[in-house]
SEFIDREN-268451 format. One record per residue (C-alpha): x, y, z; residue in one letter. Coordinates in pm, whole numbers, padded with zeros to 5 digits, always signed. Example, Ala and Ser with C-alpha at 12.3 -4.5 7.8 and 13.67 -1.06 7.14 Angstrom:
+01230-00450+00780A/+01367-00106+00714S/
This chain:
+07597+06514+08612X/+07868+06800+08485X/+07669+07127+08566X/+08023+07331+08572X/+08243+07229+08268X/+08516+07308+08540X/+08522+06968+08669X/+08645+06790+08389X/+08944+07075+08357X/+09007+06990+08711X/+09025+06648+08682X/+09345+06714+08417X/+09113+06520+08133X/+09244+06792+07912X/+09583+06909+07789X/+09746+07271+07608X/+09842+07204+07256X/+10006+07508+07092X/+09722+07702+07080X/+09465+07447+07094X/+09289+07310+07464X/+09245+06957+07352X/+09014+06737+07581X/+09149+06413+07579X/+08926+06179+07843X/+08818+05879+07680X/+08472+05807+07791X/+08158+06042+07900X/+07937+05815+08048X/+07558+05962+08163X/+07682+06300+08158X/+07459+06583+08140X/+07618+06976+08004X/+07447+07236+08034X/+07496+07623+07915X/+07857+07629+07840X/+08039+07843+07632X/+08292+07570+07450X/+08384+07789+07166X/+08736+07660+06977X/+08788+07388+07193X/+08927+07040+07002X/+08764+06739+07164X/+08976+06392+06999X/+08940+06019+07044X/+08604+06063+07292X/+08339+05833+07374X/+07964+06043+07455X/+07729+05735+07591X/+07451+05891+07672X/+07529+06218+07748X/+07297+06538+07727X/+07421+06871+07549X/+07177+07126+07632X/+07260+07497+07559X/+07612+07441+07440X/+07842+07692+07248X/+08096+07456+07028X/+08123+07717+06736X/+08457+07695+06610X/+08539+07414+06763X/+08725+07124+06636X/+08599+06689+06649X/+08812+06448+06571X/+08767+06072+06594X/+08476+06107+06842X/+08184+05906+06926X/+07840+06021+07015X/+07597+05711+07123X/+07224+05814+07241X/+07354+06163+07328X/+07069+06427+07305X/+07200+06823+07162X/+06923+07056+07262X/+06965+07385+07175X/+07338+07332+07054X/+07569+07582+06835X/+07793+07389+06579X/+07830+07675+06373X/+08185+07719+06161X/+08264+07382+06373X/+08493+07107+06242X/+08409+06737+06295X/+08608+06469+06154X/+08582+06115+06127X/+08271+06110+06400X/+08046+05895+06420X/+07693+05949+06550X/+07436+05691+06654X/+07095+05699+06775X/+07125+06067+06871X/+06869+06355+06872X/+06972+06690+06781X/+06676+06918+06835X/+06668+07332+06821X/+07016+07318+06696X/+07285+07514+06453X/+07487+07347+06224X/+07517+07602+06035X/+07869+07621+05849X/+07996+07308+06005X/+08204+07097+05822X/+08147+06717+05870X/+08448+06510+05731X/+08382+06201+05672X/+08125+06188+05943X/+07869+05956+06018X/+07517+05990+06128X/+07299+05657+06202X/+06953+05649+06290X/+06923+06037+06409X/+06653+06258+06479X/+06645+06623+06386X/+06462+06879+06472X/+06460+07260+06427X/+06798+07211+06258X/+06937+07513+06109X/+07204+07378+05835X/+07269+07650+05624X/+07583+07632+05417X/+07677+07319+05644X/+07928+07095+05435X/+07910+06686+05425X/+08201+06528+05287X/
């Protein structure tokens, strides 16, 4: 269980790009996050497999080529967030703000939402 966000820094799953901190690990297995502050990170080419968000900041933050499998969001901020080409399956995203997110060419398969706030979000 990742409590402290810390530990995956630590265990150099990330890398400095220019500007942007791109996590780079390949697979979150069983993971559970809780009340982080993730704001502009860029996540690419990740696997979530069960995995728990709960109380997570991603505003402004940037998804590419990621996976999400039976991964619960729970009181989650997407908000002015960027997700490409992700995929997600069999997730539930409950008390949650997608507000102003841009999915491109994102995929959501057999999802529950609940308490969604998607106000302005774009689909494309």
């Amino acid at each position: 269980m990742i409590e402290n966000f810390n530990k995956i820094i630590n265990n150099k799953s990330f890398e400095k790009v220019g500007p942007l901190t791109v996590i780079q690990r390949k697979n979150f297995l069983n993971e559970v996050v809780r009340s982080h502050n993730l704001i502009g990170l860029a996540f690419a080419h990740l696997t979530f497999l069960n995995c728990n968000f709960i109380d997570i900041d991603f505003r402004h933050t940037l998804f590419i080529c990621c996976d999400f499998k039976n991964c619960n969001f729970i009181e989650t901020i997407f908000l002015k967030s960027e997700l490409e080409n992700c995929n997600f399956k069999n997730c539930k995203i409950v008390q949650s703000d997608l507000g102003k997110a841009n999915f491109i060419e994102s995929n959501f398969t057999d999802c529950h939402f609940d308490s969604v706030m998607m106000a302005a979000a774009i689909f494309t």
